[in-house]
Each structure stands twice: as C-alpha cells, then as structure tokens.
DRENDO-1510 file (C-alpha; in Angstrom, 1 decimal, always signed):
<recs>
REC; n; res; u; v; w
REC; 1; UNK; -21.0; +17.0; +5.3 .
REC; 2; UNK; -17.7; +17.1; +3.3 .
REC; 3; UNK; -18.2; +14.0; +0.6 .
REC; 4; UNK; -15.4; +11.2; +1.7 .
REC; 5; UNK; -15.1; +12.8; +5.8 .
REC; 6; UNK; -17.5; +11.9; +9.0 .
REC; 7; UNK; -20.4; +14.2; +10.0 .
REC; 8; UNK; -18.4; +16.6; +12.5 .
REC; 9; UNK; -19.5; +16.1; +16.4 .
REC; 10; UNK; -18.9; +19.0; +18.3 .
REC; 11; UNK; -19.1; +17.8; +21.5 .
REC; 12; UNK; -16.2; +15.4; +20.6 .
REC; 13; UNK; -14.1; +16.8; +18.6 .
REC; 14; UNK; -12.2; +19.7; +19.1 .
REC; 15; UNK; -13.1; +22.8; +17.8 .
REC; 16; UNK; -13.5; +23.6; +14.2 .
REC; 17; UNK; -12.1; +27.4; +15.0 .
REC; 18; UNK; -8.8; +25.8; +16.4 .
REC; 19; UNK; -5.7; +26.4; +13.9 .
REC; 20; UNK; -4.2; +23.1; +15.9 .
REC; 21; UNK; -4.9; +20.6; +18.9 .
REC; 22; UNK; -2.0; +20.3; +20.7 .
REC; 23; UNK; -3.9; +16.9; +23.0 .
REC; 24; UNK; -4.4; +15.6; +19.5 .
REC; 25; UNK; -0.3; +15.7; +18.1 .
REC; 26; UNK; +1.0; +14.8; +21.4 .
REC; 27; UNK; -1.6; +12.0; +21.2 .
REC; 28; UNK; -0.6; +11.3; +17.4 .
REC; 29; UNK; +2.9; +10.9; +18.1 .
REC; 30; UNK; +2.3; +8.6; +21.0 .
REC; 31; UNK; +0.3; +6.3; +19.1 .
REC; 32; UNK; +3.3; +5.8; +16.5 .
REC; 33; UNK; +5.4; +5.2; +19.2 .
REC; 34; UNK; +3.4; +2.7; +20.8 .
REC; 35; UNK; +2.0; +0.7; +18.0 .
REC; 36; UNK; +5.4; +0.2; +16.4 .
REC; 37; UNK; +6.5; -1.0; +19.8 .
REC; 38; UNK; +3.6; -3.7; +19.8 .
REC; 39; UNK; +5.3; -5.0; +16.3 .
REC; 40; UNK; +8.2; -5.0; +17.6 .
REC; 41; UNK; +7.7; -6.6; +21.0 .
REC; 42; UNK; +5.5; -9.3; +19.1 .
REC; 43; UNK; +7.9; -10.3; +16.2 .
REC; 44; UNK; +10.9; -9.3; +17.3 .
REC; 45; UNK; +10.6; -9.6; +21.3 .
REC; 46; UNK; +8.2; -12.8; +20.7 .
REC; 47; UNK; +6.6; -11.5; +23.7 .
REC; 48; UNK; +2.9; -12.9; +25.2 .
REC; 49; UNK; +0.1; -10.5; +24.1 .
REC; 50; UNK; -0.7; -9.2; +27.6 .
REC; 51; UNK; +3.0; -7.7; +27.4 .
REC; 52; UNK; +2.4; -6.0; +23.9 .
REC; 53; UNK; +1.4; -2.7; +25.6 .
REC; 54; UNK; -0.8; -1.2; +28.3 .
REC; 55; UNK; -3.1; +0.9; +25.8 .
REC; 56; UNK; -6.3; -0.2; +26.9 .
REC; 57; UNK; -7.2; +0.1; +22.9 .
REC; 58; UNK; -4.1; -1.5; +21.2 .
REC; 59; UNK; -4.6; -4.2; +24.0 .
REC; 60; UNK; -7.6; -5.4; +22.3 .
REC; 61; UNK; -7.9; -4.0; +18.9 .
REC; 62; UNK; -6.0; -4.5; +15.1 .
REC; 63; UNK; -4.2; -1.7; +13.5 .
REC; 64; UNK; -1.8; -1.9; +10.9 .
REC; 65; UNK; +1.3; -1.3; +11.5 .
REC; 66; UNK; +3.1; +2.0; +11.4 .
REC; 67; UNK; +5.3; +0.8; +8.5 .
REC; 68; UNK; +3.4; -0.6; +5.6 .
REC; 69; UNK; +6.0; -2.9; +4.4 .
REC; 70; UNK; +5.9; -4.9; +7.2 .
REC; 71; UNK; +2.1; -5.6; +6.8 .
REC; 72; UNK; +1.7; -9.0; +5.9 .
REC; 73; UNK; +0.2; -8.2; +2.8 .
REC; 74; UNK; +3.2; -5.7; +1.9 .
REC; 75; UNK; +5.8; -8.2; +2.6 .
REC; 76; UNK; +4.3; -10.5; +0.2 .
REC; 77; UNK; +3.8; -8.2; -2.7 .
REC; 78; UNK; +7.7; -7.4; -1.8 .
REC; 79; UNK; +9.1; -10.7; -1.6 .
REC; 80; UNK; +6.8; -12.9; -4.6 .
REC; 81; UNK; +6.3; -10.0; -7.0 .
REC; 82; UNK; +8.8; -7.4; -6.7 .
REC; 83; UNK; +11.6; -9.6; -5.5 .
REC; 84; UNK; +11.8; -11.9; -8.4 .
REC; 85; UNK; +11.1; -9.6; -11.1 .
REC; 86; UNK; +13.8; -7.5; -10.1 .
REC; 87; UNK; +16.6; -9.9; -9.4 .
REC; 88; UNK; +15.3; -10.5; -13.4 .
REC; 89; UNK; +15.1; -7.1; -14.1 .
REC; 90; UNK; +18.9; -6.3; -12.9 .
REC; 91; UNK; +20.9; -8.9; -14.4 .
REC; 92; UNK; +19.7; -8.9; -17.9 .
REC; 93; UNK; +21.4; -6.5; -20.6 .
REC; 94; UNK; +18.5; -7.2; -23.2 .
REC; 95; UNK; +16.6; -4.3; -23.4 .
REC; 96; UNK; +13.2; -6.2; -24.9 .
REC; 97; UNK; +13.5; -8.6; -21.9 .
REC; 98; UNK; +13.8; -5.7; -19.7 .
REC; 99; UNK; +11.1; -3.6; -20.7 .
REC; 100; UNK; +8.8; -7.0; -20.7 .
REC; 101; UNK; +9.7; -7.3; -16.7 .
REC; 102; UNK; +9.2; -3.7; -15.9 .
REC; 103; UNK; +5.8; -4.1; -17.9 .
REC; 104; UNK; +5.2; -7.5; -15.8 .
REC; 105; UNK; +6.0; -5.4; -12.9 .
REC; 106; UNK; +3.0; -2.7; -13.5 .
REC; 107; UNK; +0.7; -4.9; -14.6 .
REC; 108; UNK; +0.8; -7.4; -11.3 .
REC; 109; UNK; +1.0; -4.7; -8.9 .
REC; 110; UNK; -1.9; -3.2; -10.4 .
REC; 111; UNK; -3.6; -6.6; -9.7 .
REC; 112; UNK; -2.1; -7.9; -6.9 .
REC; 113; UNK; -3.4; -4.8; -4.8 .
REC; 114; UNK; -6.7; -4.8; -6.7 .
REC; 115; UNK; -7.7; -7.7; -4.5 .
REC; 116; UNK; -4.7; -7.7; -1.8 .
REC; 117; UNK; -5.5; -11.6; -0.5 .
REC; 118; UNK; -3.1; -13.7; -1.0 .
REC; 119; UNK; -4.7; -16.9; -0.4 .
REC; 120; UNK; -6.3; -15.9; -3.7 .
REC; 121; UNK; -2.9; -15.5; -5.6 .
REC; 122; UNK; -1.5; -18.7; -4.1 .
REC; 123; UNK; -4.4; -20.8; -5.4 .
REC; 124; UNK; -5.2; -18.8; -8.8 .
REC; 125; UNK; -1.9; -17.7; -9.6 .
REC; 126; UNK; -0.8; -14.1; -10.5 .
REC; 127; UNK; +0.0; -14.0; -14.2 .
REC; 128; UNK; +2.1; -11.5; -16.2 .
REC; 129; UNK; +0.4; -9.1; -19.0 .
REC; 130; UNK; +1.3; -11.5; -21.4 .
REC; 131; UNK; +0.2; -14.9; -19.5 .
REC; 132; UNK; -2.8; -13.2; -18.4 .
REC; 133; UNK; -5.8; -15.0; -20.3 .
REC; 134; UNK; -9.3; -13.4; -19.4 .
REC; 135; UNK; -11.6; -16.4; -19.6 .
REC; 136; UNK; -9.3; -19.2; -18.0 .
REC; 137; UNK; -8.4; -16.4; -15.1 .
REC; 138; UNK; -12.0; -15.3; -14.9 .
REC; 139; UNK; -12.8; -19.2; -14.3 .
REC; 140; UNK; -9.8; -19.4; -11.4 .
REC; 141; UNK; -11.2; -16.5; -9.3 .
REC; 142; UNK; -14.9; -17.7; -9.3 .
REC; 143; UNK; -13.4; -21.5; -8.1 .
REC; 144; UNK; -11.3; -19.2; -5.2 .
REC; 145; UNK; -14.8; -17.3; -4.2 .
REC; 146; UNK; -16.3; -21.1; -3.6 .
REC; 147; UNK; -13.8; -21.4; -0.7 .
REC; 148; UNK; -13.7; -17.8; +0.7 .
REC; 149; UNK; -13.7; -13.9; -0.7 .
REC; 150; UNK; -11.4; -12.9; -3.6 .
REC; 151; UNK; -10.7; -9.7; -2.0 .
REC; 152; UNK; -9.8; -8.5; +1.4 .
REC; 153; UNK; -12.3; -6.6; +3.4 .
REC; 154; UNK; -9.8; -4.8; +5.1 .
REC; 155; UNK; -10.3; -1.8; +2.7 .
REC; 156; UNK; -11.5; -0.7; -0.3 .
REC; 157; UNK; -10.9; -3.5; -3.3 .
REC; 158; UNK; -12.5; -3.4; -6.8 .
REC; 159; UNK; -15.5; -1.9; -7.4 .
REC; 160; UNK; -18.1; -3.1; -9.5 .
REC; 161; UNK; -20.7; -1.6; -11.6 .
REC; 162; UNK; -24.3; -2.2; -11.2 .
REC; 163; UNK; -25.1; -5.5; -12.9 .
REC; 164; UNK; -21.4; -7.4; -12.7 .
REC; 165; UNK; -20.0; -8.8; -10.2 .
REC; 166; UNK; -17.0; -7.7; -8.5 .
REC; 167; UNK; -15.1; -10.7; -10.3 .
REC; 168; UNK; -15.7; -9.9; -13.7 .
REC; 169; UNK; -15.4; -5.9; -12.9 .
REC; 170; UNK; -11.0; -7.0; -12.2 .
REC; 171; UNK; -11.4; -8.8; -15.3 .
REC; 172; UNK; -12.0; -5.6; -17.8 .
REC; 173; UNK; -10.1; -3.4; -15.6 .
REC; 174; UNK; -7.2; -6.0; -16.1 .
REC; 175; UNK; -7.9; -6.0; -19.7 .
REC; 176; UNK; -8.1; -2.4; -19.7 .
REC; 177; UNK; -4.3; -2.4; -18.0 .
REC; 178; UNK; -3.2; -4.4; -20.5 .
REC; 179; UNK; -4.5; -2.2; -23.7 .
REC; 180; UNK; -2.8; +0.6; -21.9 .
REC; 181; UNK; +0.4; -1.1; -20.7 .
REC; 182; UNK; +2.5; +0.8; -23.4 .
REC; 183; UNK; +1.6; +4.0; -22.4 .
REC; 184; UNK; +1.7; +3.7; -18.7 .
REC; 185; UNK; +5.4; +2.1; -18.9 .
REC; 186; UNK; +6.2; +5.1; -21.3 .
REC; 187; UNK; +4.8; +7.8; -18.7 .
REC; 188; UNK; +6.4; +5.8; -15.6 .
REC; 189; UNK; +9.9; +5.7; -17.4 .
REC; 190; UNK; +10.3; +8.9; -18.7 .
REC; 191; UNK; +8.9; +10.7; -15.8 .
REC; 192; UNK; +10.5; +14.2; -14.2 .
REC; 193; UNK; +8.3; +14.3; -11.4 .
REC; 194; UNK; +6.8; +11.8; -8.8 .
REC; 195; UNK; +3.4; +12.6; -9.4 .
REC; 196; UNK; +3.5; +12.0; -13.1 .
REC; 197; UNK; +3.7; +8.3; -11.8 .
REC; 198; UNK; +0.7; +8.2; -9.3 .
REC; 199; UNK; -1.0; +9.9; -12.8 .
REC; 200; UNK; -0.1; +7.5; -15.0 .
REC; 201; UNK; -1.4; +4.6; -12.9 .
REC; 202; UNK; -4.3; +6.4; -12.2 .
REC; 203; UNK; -5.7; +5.7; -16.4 .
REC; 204; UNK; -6.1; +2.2; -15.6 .
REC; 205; UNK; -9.7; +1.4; -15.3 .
REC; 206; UNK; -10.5; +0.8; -11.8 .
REC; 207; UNK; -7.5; +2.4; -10.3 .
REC; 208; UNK; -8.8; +5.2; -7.7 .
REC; 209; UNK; -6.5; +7.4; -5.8 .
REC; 210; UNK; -6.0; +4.5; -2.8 .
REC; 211; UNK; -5.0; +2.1; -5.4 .
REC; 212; UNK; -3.1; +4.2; -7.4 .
REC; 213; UNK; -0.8; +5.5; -4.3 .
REC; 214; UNK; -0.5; +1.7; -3.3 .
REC; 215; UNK; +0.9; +1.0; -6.7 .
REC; 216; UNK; +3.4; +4.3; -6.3 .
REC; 217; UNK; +4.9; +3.2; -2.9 .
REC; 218; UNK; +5.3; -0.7; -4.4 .
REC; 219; UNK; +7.3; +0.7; -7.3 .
REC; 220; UNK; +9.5; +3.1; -4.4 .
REC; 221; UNK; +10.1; -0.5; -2.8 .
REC; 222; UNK; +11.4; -1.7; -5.8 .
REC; 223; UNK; +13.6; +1.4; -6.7 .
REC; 224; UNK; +13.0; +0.8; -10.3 .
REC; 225; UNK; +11.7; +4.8; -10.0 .
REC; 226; UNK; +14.0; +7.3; -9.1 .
REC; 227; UNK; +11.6; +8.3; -6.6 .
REC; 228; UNK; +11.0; +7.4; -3.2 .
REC; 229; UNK; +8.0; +7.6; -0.5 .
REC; 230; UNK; +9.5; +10.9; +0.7 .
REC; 231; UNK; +8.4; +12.3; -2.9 .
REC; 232; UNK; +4.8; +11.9; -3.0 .
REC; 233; UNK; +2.4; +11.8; -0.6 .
REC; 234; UNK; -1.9; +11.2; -1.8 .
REC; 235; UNK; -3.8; +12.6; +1.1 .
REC; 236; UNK; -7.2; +10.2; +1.1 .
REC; 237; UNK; -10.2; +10.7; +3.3 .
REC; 238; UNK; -8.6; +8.4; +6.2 .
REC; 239; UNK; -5.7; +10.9; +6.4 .
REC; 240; UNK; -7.9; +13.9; +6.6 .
REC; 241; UNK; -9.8; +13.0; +9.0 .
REC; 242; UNK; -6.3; +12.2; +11.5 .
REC; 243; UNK; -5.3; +15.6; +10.1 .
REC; 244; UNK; -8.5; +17.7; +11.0 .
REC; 245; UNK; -7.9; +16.2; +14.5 .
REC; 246; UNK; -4.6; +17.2; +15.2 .
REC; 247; UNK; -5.3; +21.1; +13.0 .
REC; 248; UNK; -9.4; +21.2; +12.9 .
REC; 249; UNK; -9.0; +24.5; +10.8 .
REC; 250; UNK; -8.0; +22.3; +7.7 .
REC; 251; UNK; -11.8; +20.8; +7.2 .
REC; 252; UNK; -11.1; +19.2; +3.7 .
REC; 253; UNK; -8.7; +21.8; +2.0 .
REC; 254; UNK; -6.5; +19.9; +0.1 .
REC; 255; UNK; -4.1; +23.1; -0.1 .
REC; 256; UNK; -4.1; +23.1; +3.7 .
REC; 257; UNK; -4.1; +19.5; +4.3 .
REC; 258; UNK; -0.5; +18.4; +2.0 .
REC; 259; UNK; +0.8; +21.8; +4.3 .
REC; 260; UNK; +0.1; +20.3; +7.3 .
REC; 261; UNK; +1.3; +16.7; +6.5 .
REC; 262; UNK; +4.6; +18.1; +5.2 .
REC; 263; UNK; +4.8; +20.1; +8.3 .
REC; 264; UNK; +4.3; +16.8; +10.5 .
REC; 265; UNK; +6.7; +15.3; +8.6 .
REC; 266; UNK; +9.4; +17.8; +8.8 .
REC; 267; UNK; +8.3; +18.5; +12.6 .
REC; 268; UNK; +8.9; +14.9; +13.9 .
REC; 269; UNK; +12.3; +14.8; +15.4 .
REC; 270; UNK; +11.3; +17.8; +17.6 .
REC; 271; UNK; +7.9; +15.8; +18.5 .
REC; 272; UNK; +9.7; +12.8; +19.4 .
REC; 273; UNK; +11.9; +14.3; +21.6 .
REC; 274; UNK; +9.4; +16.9; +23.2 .
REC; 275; UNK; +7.9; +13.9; +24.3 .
REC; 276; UNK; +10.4; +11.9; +25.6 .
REC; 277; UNK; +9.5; +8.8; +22.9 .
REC; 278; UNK; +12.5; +6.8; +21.6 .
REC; 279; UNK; +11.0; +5.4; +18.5 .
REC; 280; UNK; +12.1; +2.1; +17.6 .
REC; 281; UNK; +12.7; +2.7; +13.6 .
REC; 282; UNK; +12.9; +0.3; +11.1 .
REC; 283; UNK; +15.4; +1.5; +8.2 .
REC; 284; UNK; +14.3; -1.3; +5.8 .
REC; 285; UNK; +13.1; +0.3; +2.2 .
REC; 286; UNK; +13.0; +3.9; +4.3 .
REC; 287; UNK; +14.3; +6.9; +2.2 .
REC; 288; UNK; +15.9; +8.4; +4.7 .
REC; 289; UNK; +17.8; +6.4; +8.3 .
REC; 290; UNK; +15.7; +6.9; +11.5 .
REC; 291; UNK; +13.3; +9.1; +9.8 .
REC; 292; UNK; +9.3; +8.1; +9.4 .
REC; 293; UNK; +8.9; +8.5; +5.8 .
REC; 294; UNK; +5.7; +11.0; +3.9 .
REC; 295; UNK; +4.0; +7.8; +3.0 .
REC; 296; UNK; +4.5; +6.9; +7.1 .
REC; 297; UNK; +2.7; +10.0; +7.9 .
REC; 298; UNK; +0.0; +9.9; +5.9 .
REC; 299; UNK; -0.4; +5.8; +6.8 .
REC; 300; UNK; -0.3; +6.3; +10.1 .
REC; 301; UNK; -2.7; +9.9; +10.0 .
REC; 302; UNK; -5.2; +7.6; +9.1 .
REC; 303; UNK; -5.2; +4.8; +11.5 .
REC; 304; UNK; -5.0; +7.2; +13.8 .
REC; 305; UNK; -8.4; +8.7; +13.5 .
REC; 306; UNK; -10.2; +5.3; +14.0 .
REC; 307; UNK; -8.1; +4.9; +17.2 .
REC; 308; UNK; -9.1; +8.0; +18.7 .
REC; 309; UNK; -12.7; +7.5; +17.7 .
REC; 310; UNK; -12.5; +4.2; +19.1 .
REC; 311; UNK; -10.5; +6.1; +22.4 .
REC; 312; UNK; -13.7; +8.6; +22.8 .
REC; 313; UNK; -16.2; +5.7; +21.7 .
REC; 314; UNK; -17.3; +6.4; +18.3 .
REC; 315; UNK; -17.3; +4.9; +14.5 .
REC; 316; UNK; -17.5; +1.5; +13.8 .
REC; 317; UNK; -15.8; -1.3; +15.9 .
REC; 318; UNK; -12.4; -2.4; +14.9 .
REC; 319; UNK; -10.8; -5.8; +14.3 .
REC; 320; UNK; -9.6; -7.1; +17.8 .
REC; 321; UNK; -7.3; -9.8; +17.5 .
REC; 322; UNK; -9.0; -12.8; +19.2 .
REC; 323; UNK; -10.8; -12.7; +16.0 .
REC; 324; UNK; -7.9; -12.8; +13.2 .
REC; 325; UNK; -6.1; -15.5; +12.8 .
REC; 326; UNK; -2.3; -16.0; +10.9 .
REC; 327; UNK; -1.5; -17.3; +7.8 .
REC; 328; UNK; +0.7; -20.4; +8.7 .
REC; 329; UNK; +2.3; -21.1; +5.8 .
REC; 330; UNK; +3.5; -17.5; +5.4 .
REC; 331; UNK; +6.8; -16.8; +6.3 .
REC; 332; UNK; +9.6; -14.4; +5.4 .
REC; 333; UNK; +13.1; -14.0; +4.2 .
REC; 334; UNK; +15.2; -13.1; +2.0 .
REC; 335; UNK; +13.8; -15.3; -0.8 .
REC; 336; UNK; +10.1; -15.2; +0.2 .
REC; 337; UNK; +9.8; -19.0; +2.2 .
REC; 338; UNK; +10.8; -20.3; +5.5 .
REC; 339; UNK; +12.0; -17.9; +7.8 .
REC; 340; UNK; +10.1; -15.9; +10.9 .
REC; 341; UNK; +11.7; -12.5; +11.6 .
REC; 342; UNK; +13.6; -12.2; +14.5 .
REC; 343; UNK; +16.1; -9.7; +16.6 .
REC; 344; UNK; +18.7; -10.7; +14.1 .
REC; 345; UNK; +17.2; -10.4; +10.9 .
REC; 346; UNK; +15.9; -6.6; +12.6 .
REC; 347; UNK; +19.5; -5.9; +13.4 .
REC; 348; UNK; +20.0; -6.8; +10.0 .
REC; 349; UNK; +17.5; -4.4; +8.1 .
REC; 350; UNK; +20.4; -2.5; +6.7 .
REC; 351; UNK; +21.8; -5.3; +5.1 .
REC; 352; UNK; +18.9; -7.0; +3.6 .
REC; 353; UNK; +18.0; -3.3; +2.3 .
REC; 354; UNK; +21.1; -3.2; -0.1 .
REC; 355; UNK; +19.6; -6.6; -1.5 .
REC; 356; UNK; +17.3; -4.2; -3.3 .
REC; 357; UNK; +19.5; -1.8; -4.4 .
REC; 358; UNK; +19.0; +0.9; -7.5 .
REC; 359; UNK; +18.1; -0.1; -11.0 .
REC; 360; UNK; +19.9; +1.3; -13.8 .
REC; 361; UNK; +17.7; +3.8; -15.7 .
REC; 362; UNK; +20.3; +4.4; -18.3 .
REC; 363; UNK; +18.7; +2.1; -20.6 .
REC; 364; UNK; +17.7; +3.1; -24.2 .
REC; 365; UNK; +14.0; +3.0; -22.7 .
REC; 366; UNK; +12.7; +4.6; -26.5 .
REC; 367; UNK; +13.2; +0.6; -28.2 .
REC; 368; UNK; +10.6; -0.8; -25.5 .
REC; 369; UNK; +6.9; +0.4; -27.4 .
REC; 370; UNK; +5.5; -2.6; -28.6 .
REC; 371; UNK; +2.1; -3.5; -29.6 .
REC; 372; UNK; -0.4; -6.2; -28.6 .
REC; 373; UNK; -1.0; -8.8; -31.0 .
REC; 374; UNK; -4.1; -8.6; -33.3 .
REC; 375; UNK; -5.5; -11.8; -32.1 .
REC; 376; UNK; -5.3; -10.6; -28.4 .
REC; 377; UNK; -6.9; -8.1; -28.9 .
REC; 378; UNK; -9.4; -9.3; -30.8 .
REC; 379; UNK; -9.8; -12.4; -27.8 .
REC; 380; UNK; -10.6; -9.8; -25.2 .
REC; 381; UNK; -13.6; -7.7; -27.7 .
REC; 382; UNK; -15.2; -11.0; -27.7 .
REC; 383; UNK; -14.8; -11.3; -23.6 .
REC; 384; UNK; -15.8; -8.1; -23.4 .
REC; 385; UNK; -19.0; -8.8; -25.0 .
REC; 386; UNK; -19.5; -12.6; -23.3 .
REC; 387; UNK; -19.8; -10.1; -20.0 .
REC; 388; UNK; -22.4; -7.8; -21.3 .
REC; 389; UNK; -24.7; -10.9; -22.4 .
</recs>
C-alpha cells in the first residue's frame, strides 16, 4: 500500500491497467454540478431539504461545498481576519504599519486554520504576532476545551507529539511562527513564483502540506500576493485518490497526478457541455469568470472519492446532516455580522468581489525586517521549558 492512499480493491475499483475511466469523469463532473446546486438551492433558493437534490447520497450525507470560500469556516477566516486587516492594510501609506499588518496577516492565518473552529476564536480571541502572549493564550484555549474541542474534527488539525497535548503542541508551533515571522514575510513578499509561498509557509513548525496550501489560497483571497488559486495547486492524498479513480494508471505519481489535474482543469468547459450540465458558478474571489479554479479541482477531486466510496459502499461513514447543526449567531455580509445570503447578494458576487480589490506591491518592502525584542524572546525560552517539565 502507497503511504497516505487506501489499500486498492479490485473488485471495485476500476482497473489499475486503465490510462482513464470514462464512468468515473462523467461521474466527477456530475457530482460538481450537483453539489453546487444543493448550495445553491439551500442558501440561495432557501428551499426544504427534500428539494435539495435527488442523489440518494447528497440526500443524506455532508460534503463541503465545491467552492471553499463559501464553507462556513472560509467565510469567516475571509470576513474577521482577512477583511479587516486589509481594509488596514490598503489605506495606510506607513510602510512600518504596513508590514506589521501583512505580518499580522501570516501569523493568524497560520493559526486560525491550525484549529479552524471558530467558536474557539470567538471565546479566546485570535491575537496578532505581537498581542500573542503564550502563557495567558495557553490558559484561554484549555478554559475553551472545558466547553467543547479546540479544533475541528472535520480534518486534520494540529498534531501533537508524544507526551503534549494537542493544546500546548499550537502553542510552540505559534511561538515557532513568531521567531520566523521575518523571514516568512521576506520569502512571501519578494517572491517570483507561487510555490515559493506554499514553501515559505511550509518552515513553520507544524505546518504540513494541507495547512500550508490552506494558508496559500487565504492569502489568494486576500490578493495581497500576486498570485491566485489558478497558480498553484498541492495535490494531497484526498486528491489522489479522486484522481486514480477517474485515470487509475496514475497510482501515486506525483508527475502524473499535477498532469492530470491540470488536464481536468483545462478540459472542463468541454466536460460540462459533453454532458449537458449548466453549472451554476460563483465568480466571487474566482481568478477567472465562469471558470472552476486549480484549487476547485483539486477541492472537489477529493470529496469526490469519499462520495463514490460511499456510492459503491465503502470507507468510513460520512457526516449526514440530521446530525450537524448551524451556527446561529453566524451570519454574513459585507462587514462580517448580520446578513444571510440571498439571490441578491448572489447576483451581486461581482460587486462585492471588487470590495477586495489588488494591494499595491510597490512598497519599499526592504525597510520592513525587524527584530523581536530581547525580552520576548527570552519570555518564550522560559515557556518553552515550563512545557517540557
């Protein structure tokens, strides 16, 4: 078995011989198409769940949706982190002030999708690097884990070494960010290629590939990068097993895996209308109008392969949605409070969109390397060392 992909059953899936599985891309395609049409038909439509769709599956069963930033925790991140730190960010011609907000920016991010709850956020708080005081903090999250987790279980969150718990493992890895904050801004902002991004994010203690790509497509959202979710693409395990459905000859070349992802992704328009499927897009923080973005593809390749396990009765069982439950006091617009989404706020995407419109990377970025303070790090030895016993 390939370390990070299922155990192959050959009297499921298709052949490993096959160079592509043509039941598999129709049935790819499809599944976009109809899972973005439960969203929409939900939030937009405000339509009873029985009308959501007749896939016996999607019926039943909780899959995110087939744009990320319109998962809940997505939205969030986009409207109390990135939102207000860029409407900052934009209007301030101090270059010191600046590079504090696009450090601010990093170091949240990296946090904020460390744990990805956001009841823990609303009742701990999310600091900045310079706010961000081990001990205290340490102390906020351990009062949150006496009402319920820290971190979501939807995926993978913080890991922790043997002998600490998962709580004091985000601690050190947030320290960690925070020694490091310098260079990862520098490497970020002087960039020439998407990837050197993804890399730089990646030195953070803690930050596998998942979190690392989550961090990428936050920044993208932000457009404080010149790069967009069309520009790199991290193919994780999730996505290789949706590929090695739809081309079975990939197995878990990496080579042959970005080939065929970039192939789906240049391919869609003739998919789409091979099959007849009028795709309901949603242009908001999309690179590209009426297009399903890299980061789409590889997002959706991997929901995908739990849905057809679940189709042919395999892997784990899913989430079904008499057992999840809304967060009430979470609503969105424009500045984060108050307002559901409806038709005209989706007829509206376009507009909002240029609310987030292109930060200016012509500032003398070379005055912004500055150094922490003796005494903090001095603070976070002795933390360091209060952990080990």
């Amino acid at each position: 078995m390939t370390k990070g992909l299922r155990s192959y059953r050959d009297e499921k899936y298709p052949s490993k011989e096959l160079e592509s599985y043509q039941p598999n891309i129709d049935l790819f395609f499809k599944f976009m198409y109809k899972r973005q049409l439960i969203w929409y038909r939900r939030f937009i439509k405000h339509l009873p769940r029985e009308r959501w769709t007749k896939d016996k599956v999607l019926q039943v069963t909780k899959y995110t949706n087939i744009y990320r930033q319109l998962d809940r925790g997505s939205l969030w991140a986009i409207h109390m982190i990135i939102g207000p730190i860029m409407n900052k960010y934009r209007v301030t011609d101090n270059n010191v002030v600046a590079g504090d907000l696009y450090k601010d920016l990093i170091f949240k991010l990296i946090l904020y999708r460390m744990c990805c709850r956001i009841e823990t956020f609303e009742k701990a708080g999310l600091p900045g690097y310079r706010e961000f005081d081990p001990v205290t903090y340490k102390a906020a999250l351990e009062n949150v884990a006496t009402q319920h987790s820290v971190m979501t279980n939807a995926y993978l969150t913080c890991q922790a070494p043997k002998g600490m718990t998962k709580i004091e493992a985000l601690i050190i890895d947030m320290i960690d960010c925070i020694s490091k904050i310098d260079d990862v801004f520098k490497k970020i902002i002087y960039a020439k290629e998407a990837s050197e991004i993804f890399d730089a994010i990646l030195t953070v203690r803690g930050m596998g590939r998942f979190f690392a790509y989550e961090v990428y497509c936050d920044l993208c959202y932000s457009k404080i990068i010149p790069f967009t979710t069309n520009d790199f693409v991290n193919v994780g395990p999730g996505c290789n097993e949706g590929l090695r459905l739809l081309f079975p000859y990939v197995g878990a070349s990496l080579k042959l895996t970005n080939i065929k992802i970039h192939e789906l992704f240049e391919k869609q328009d003739e998919h789409f209308e091979r099959l007849g499927l009028k795709f309901r897009y949603c242009n908001w923080l999309e690179p590209v109008k009426n297009r399903l973005s890299l980061r789409t593809i590889e997002h959706s390749l991997c929901e995908f392969s739990k849905y057809w396990l679940q189709r042919h009765s395999l892997g784990k069982r899913r989430l079904d949605y008499t057992r999840w439950s809304n967060h009430e006091g979470f609503n969105i617009d424009k500045t984060g409070t108050g307002v559901l989404l409806d038709a005209d706020i989706y007829d509206k995407f376009e507009e909002i969109n240029e609310a987030y419109g292109k930060a200016s990377m012509s500032k003398p970025w070379a005055k912004f390397h500055k150094k922490l303070d003796k005494c903090t790090q001095e603070d976070i030895i002795k933390f360091v060392l209060s952990l080990r016993g």
